[in-house]
N, C-alpha and C positions, 0 to 999 in steps of 0.2 A: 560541442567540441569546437576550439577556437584554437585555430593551427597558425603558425607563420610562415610568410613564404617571401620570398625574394620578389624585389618590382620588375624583375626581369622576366618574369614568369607572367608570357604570356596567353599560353593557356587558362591561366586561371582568371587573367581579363577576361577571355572568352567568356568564361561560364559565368561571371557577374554578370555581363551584356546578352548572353543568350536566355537566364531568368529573369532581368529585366523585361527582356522582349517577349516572353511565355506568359508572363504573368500580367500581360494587357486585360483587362477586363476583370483582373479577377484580385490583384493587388497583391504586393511583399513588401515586407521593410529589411531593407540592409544595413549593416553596420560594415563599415572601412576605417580602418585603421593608418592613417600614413604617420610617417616617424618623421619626416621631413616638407618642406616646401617641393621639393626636387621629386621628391617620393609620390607624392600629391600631386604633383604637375603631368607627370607619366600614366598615373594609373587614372586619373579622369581622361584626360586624351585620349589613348586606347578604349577603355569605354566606349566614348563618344564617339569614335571612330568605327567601332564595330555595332553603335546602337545605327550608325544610319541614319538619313534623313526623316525614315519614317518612325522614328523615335525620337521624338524633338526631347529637351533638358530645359528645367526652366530652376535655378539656383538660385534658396532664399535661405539668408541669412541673420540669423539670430540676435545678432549685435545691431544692428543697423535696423532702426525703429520698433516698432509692435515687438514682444519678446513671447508675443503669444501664437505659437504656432499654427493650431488651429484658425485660430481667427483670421493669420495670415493667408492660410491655403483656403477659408470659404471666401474672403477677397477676391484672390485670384482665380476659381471655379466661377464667380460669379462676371466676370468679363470672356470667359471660353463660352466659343461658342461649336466647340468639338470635343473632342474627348481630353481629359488630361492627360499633361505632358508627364514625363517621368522627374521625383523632385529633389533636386542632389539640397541635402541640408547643412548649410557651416553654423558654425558660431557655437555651437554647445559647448565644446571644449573651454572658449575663452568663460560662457557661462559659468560654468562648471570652477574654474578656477577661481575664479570675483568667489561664489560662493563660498568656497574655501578660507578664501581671504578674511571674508567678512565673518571667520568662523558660526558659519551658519551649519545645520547637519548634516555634511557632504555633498548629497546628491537631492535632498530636501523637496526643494522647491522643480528642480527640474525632472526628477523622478514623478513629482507629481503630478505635472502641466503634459506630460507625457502620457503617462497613464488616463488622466483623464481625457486625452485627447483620441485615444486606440480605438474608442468605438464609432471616432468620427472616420479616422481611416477607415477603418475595417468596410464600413458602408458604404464608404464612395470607393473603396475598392483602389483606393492610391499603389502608386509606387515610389517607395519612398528610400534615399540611400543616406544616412548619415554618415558623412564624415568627422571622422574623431583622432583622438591624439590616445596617448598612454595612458595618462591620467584618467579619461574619462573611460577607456577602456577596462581601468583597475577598479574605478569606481563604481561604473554602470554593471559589471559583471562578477566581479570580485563577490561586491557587498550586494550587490538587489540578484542575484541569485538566478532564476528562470524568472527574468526582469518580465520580457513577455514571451507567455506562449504561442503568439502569433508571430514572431519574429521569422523569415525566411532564411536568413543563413547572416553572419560574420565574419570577414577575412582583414588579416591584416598583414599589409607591406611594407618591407622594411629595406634599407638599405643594404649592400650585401655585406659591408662590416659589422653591421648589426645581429645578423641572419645566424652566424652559428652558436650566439650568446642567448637565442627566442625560440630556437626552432622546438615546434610542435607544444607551444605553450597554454595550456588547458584554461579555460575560463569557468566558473561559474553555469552550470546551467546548460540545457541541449538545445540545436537547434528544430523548430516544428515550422509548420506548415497552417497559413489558412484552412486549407482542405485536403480533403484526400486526394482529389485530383492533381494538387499541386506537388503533393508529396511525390507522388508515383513520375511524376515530370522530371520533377530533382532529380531520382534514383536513379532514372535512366540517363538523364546528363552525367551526371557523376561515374555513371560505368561508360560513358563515350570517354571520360576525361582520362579513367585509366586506362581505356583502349588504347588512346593517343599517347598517354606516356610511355606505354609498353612497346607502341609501334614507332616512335619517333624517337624516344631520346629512352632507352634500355637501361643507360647507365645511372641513369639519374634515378638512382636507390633512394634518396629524401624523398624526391617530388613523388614517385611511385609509392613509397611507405605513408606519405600523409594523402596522397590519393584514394588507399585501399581506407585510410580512418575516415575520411569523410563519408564514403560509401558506405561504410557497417555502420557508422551513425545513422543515414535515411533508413537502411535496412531495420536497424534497433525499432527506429521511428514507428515503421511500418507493419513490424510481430516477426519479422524474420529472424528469429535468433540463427538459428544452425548456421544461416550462407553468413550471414554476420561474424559468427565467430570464427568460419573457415579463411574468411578474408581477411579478417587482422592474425589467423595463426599463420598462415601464408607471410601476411607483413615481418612477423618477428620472425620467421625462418629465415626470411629473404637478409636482414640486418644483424644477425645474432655473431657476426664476423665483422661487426663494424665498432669501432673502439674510443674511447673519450666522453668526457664528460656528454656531449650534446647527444651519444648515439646512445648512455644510459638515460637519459631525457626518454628520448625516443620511445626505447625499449621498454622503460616503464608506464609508457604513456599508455603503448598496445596491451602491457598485462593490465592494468588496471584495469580498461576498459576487456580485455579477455574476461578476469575475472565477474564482473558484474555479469558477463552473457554468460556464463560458466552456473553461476549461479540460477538465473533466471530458467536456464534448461535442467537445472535441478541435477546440477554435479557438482554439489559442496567439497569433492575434495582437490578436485582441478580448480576449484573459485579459490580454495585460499591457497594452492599451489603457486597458482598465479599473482597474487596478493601480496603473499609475502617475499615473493620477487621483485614485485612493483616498489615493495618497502623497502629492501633491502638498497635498491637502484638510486631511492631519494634520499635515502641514510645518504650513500657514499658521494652522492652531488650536492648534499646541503639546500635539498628544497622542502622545506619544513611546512608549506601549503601542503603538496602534493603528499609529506608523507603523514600530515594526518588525514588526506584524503583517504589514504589506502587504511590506516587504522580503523577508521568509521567504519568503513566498509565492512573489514575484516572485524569487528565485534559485533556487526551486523550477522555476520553468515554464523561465528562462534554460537550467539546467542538461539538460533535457529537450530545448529545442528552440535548442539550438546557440550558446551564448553562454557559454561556460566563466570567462572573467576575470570577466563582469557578474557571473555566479554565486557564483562565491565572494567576489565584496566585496561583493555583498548581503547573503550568509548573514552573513558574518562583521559586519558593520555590525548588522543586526539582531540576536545575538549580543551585541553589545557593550552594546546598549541594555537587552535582556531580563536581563542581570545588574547591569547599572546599577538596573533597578527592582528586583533582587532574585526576576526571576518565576521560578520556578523550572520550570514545567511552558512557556513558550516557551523558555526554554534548551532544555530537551530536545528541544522541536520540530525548534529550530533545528540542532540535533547531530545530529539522525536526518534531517535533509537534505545535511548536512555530511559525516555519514559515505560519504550516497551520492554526492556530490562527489568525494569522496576515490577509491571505487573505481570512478566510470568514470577516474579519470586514473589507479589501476593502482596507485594505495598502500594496499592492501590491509591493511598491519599501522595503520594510521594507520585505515581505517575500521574495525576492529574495533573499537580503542582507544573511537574517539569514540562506535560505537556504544552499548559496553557502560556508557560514561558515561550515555547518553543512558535506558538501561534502569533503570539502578539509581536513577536519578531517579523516573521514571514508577514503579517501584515504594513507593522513598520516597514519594510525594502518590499513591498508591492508584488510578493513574489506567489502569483495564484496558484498554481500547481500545489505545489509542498503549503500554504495556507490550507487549501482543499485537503491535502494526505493528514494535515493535521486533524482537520474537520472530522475526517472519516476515522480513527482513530478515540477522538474523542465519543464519538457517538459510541463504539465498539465499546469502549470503558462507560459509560451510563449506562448501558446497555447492561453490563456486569454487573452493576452496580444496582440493578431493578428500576434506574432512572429512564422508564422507555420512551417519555415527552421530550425530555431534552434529547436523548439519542436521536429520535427520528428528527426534528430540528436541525442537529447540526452534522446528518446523512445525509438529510436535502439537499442542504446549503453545500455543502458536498459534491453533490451529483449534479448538482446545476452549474456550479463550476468548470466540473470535469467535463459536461458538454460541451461549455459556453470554448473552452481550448482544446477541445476532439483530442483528448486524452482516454480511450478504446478501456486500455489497461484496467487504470483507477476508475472508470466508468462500472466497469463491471463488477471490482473489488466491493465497488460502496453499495451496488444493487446484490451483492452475497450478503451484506451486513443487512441489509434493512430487509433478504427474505428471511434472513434469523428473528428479526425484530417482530416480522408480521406475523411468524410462527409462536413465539412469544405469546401473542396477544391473541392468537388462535384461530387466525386467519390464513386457511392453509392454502384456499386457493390463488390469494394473493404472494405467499410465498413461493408456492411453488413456480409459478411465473417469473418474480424477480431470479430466482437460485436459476432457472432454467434459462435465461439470458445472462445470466455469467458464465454459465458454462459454456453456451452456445462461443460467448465472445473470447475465452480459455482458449477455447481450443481452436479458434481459427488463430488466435495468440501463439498457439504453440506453446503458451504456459501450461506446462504439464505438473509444478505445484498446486499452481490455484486450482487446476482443474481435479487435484483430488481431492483437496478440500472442500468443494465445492460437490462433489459428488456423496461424501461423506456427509455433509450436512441435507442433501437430499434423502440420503438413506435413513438419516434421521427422522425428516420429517413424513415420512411414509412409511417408517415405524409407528411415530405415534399417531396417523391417520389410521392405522389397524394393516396398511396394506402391505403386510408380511414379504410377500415372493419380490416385486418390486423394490422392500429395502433391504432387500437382504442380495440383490443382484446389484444395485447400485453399492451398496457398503462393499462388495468383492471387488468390484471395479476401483473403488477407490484403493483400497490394499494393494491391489498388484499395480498401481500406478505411484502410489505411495514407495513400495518398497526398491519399484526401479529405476527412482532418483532419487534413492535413498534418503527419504526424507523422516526422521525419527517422529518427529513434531506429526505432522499427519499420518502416518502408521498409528501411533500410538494412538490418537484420536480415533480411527476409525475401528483399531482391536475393541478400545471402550464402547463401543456404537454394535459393535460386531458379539460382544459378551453380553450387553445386555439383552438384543434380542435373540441370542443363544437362550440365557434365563428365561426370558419369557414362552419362549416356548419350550422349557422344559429339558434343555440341554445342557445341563448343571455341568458335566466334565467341559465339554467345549468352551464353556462362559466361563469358569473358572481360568481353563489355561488361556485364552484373549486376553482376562482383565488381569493377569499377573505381569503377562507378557506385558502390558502397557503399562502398569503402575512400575515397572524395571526397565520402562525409557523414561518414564517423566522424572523419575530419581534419577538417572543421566543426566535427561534434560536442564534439571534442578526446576522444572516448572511444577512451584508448590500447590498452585491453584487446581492443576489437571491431577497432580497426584492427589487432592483431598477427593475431589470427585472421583478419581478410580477410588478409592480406598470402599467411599460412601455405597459407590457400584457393586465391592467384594461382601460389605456388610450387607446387603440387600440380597445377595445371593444365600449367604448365611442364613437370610432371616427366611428365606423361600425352605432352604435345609432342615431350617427345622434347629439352626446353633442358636439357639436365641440370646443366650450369654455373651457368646462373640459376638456377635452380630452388635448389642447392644455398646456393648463396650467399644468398638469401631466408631458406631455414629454418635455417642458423645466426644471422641478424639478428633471426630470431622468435623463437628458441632465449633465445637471451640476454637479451630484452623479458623474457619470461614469467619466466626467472630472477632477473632483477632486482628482478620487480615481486611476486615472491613467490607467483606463481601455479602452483602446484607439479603441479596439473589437466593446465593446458594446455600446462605444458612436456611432460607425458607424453605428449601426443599429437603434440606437436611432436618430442619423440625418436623417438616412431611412423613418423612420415611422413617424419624423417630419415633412420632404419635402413632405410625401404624404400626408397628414395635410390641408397643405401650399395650395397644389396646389386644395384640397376641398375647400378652403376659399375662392379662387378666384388670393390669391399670388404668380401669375405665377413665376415674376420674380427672388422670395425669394427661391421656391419652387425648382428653375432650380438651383441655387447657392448652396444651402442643398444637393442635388441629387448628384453634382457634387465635392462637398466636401466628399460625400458618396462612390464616386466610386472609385476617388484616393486611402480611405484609404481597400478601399475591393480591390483594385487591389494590392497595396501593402501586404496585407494579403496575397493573395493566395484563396479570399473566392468567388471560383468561380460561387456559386448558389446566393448570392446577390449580386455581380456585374453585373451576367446576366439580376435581378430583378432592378437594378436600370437603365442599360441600357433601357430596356424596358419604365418604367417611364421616363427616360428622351425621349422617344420618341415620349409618350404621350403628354409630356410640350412642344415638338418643335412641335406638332402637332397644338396644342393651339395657339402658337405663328406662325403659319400662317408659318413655316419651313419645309416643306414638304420634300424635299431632304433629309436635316440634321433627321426629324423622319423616313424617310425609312432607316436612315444609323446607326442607331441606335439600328432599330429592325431588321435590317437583324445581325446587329451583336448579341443581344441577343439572335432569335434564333439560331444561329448557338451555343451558350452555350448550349442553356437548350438541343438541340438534341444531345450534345454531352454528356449531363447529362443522357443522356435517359428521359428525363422531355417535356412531349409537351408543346409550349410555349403558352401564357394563350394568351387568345381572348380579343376583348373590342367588343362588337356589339355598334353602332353609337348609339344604342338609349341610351346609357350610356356617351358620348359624345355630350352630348349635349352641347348649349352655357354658356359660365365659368361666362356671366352676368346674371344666374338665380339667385333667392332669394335662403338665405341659407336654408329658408325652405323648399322649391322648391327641390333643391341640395339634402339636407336630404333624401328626399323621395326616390332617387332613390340607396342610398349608398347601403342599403342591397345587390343589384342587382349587381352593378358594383365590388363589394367586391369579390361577389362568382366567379368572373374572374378574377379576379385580384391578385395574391399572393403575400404574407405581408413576409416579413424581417422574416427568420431563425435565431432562437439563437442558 
């Protein structure tokens, strides 16, 4: 959040001089904004004034020799012979314009020298204040997006004719913190600052209104949603009496940022309550940034909580305007919401496409956070896609990220993806581990989405570990946290998780009304992908009933979805539960061909707990077909999977084995029975 404030505003000298002074030892970088010489001349003297002698200033500037920063500050480190001073930087702005000039690609060369310079900061623990002008402020933030996640904080001052045409002007990107400890430092200056506004100057409704936004920003920062959003609603009660283009600025400044926390606590309809007030406020001011800010947003939360068309003529509307301004870092935004558009409706070659668009941007503008969300993302689509090499590849690269900028949130998001992945591959006790530290991090987050998704996918995998009471108490948890942030998207997910080990244990009414209920949100949803898997779910129930007809006819309508839609995963599991169909009907032959189509593409995957399950079935069909040898070599290979899973491998007692020329009513009768030994295809 990047505010403006008046030069006169000396409390907010303070707080630049008093984290300069905090952060002795442990290093920040600052961005200053002055709009004039005069502007500049006031707010470094105050500063200076309030840093003390015992914060000496040593100011190197850009223009004037070496134009390489780094090399300049190990110079000068290298003549102290005490700690370093604190290092006011000039000259970027005039860089930044040469650049320009010499139409080079904007911020090019200095974005670079910069970035690769952060890790030298970072180590020696510098304090560093760049002074800047407009330009480079529009440029460095505008377009390089969350330029860096180390960055400590941003202020800019303006003159006070300038002031009511800037006030509470949003940038590009949030402010973060070295460390936690630094974080928690801020917080609490920033609640001294609004002490003092409240206790000294009452009337000053601005400085008090962009006091409370700075504060729910560290708060945001830090997993505090609720105090966060109490403080910016507080904000707009306090201003909702205050009139003119600068106080709709304002006002839509706090819902935007309302909305995002509205969201995050998993109240979709105060998020776009908020949202599309935000919208409305930039409609009637003419700020076409800001108002495809609020539309991204807002196709964001559509896409989530059931509104598909809204969603993508949002995204795509805000899209149109973010390349109209040329921004180059809300493109990307808006392509990595787009691409996840794309594969809940199942065009999976289309969200790769868009995704890697959206990557190669965020790499071009330096911008690691959203690079990383990209990462993670991408992994989550290979993943889909049965590509489990590349997904874990670029979850890594991910997660190493999200460290390297103590990003808590995406930290844990990308360790949910890769205990899916390690379950995948049937590695339960490495899953379990990774899901069990998202949660852990969820819920000190106070994200109470992620945290049911996260618990649903546990329940999941201690379904298919066999450990019944365990997933079927996490799957309830996830439900009733699900349904009281009203989240359709994880409800429905967790009824599918909830119906199938209903079915498995023989709860045919209960598993049916779960997986209706859930195939009648993802039709809401319009998410095609979750509706062909519930569908795949009901036809599996069918086939347990004993409908074998229906049943049949389901999974070649799901068969063909997934082939369509390019999802090569779930067709696998789809020709899984067809071959075992096949081989209920009597269609050994067809039955053995499906199986074997099934296993190539699970061996290819990496999916080692249905390769183990189709091995097994095929040993069943050589059993059938009078192959004795080829079935023992089959099952001796499956179990040596499932014991390697730690999964005992399932039984068939012969009375389930009966001859394949019973009637299929005959056959029926005994499916219940054979089922409950038998284990069905993991999604």
């Amino acid at each position: 959040m990047i505010l403006s404030l008046t030069v006169k505003d000396q409390l907010q000298i303070e707080e630049i001089a008093m984290l300069l002074k905090h952060t002795a030892g442990m290093g920040c970088v600052l961005f200053v904004d002055c709009s004039g010489p005069h502007a500049r001349e006031s707010v470094e003297k105050g500063i200076q004034e309030q840093l003390g002698r015992d914060h000496p200033v040593t100011t190197i500037n850009l223009t004037e020799g070496e134009r390489d920063l780094a090399a300049r500050l190990r110079e000068h480190l290298a003549t102290l012979s005490a700690s370093p001073p604190i290092y006011f930087i000039d000259g970027l702005s005039e860089i930044v314009s040469e650049e320009k000039a010499g139409d080079h690609e904007g911020l090019s060369h200095s974005l670079l020298q910069l970035n690769l310079s952060r890790d030298f900061f970072t180590t020696n623990r510098l304090r560093l204040l760049f002074w800047l002008d407009e330009i480079v402020e529009q440029e460095l933030f505008w377009k390089a997006g969350d330029f860096w996640a180390v960055r400590s904080g941003h202020w800019t001052f303006r003159h006070e004719a300038d002031l009511q045409a800037r006030i509470a002007k949003e940038m590009a990107g949030r402010e973060a913190l070295l460390d936690a400890q630094n974080l928690d430092r801020l917080v609490q200056e920033r609640r001294e600052v609004l002490q003092r506004y409240e206790q000294l100057r009452p009337d000053d409704h601005l400085g008090i209104a962009i006091a409370r936004i700075n504060l729910a920003a560290g708060l945001l920062e830090r997993g505090e949603i609720e105090e966060a959003s109490n403080i910016l609603a507080k904000a707009l009660d306090e201003t909702r009496d205050k009139v003119g283009p600068e106080w709709l600025s304002v006002q839509g400044e706090l819902l935007l940022n309302l909305g995002h926390l509205h969201y995050l606590a998993g109240r979709p309809e105060e998020s776009k309550t908020a949202l599309r007030e935000a919208l409305s406020n930039f409609e009637r001011i003419g700020d076409a940034l800001k108002k495809a800010t609020a539309l991204r947003d807002l196709g964001t939360i559509y896409q989530d909580k059931g509104g598909p068309s809204q969603a993508e003529s949002a995204l795509q509307d805000a899209l149109t305007i973010f390349r109209h301004l040329h921004n180059r870092h809300g493109q990307a935004t808006t392509l990595t919401e787009l691409s996840r558009f794309y594969r809940l409706r199942g065009d999976l070659s289309r969200a790769e496409t868009t995704l890697q668009e959206a990557l190669a941007v965020f790499r071009e503008i330096y911008d690691p956070r959203n690079e990383a969300i990209s990462l993670q993302d991408l992994g989550s689509l290979y993943r889909i896609q049965g590509d489990l090499s590349r997904a874990e590849t670029a979850l890594q690269e991910a997660l190493a990220i999200f460290r390297v900028i103590h990003d808590p949130r995406n930290e844990a998001s990308t360790l949910h993806f890769l205990g899916l992945l390690y379950r995948d591959r049937g590695d339960f006790s490495r899953a379990e581990t990774a899901l069990q530290e998202a949660l852990a991090t969820f819920r000190h987050l106070h994200d109470a989405p992620s945290e049911a998704l996260t618990l649903n996918d546990l329940g999941s995998l201690y379904r298919t570990r066999g450990d019944l009471a365990k997933a079927k108490d996490s799957l309830q948890k996830a439900l009733i946290g699900s349904r009281r942030i009203t989240d359709l998207q994880a409800e429905a997910s967790t009824l599918v998780q909830l119906g199938t080990l209903f079915r498995e244990q023989g709860d045919f009414a209960e598993a049916e009304e779960a997986l209706r209920d859930s195939l009648n949100m993802y039709r809401r949803l319009g998410d095609t992908r979750s509706e062909a898997i519930t569908m795949g779910e009901i036809a599996a129930l069918d086939h347990d009933r004993g409908n074998l007809s229906s049943a049949e006819t389901a999974f070649r309508k799901v068969l063909t979805i997934f082939r369509r839609m390019g999802d090569v995963r779930s067709e696998a599991v789809a020709l899984l539960l067809l071959a075992d169909l096949q081989r209920d009907l009597g269609e050994v032959a067809q039955a053995e061909a499906l199986f074997h189509e099934a296993l190539v593409a699970f061996r290819q995957f990496g999916d080692v707990l249905n390769e183990a399950r189709t091995l097994d079935a095929l040993a069943l069909v050589a059993r059938d077909l009078k192959r004795e040898d080829e079935a023992n070599r089959y099952r001796a290979e499956a179990e040596r999977l499932f014991r390697a899973m730690g999964i005992a491998p399932p039984t068939h007692p012969p009375s389930t084995e009966r001859a394949r020329k019973a009637l299929p009513q005959q056959r029926q009768r005994g499916l219940q029975r054979k089922k409950a030994t038998r284990g069905k295809a993991r999604r």
